[in-house]
C-alpha positions in Angstrom: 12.4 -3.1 -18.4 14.0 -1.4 -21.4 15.9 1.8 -20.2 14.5 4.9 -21.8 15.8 6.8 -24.7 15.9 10.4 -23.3 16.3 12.1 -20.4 14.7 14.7 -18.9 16.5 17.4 -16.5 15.1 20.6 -15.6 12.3 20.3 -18.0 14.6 19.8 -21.0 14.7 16.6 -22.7 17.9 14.9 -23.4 18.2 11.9 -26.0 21.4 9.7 -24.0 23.0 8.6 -27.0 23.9 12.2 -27.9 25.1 12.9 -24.6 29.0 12.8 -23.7 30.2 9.5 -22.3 30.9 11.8 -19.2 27.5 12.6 -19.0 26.0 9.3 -19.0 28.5 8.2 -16.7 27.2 11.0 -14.4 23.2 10.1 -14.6 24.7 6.4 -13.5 26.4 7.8 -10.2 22.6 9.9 -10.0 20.4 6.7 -10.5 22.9 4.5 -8.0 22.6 7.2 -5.5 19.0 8.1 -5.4 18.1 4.1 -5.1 21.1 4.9 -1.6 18.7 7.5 -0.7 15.8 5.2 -0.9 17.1 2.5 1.3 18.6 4.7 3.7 15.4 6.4 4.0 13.7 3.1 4.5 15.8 2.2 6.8 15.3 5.1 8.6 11.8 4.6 8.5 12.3 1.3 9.8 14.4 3.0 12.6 11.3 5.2 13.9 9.3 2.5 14.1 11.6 0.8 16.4 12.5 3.8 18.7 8.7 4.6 18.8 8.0 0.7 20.0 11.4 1.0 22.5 9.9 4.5 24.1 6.2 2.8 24.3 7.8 -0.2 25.9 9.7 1.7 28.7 6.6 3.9 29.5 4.6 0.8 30.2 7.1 -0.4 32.5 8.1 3.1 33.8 4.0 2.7 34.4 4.3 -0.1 35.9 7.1 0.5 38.6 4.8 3.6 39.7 1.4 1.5 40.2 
């Protein structure tokens, strides 16, 4: 997939070759850290589901020992 030709930050397009090397350095650190942000958040996701399955797990066999 191509990478676009302009940018847009806080509703104001930006066309990247005019922008400062600086700059476009800058939206790389942004894009590499948002896709972070994603898999951390997956991850997390993934993390709930586990802890939910653990808890559900011990209060069967908390159930159990009580029966």
């Amino acid at each position: 997939m191509a990478e676009p030709k302009t940018i847009t930050i806080d509703n104001q397009p930006y066309e990247l070759d005019q922008l400062t090397e600086h700059a476009r350095a800058q939206i790389i650190n942004l894009r590499v850290v948002d896709g972070e942000i994603a898999k951390t958040e997956q991850r997390l996701t993934i993390f709930k589901a586990a802890r939910a399955a653990y808890a559900q797990a011990l209060k069967a066999e908390l159930d159990k020992a009580t029966a």
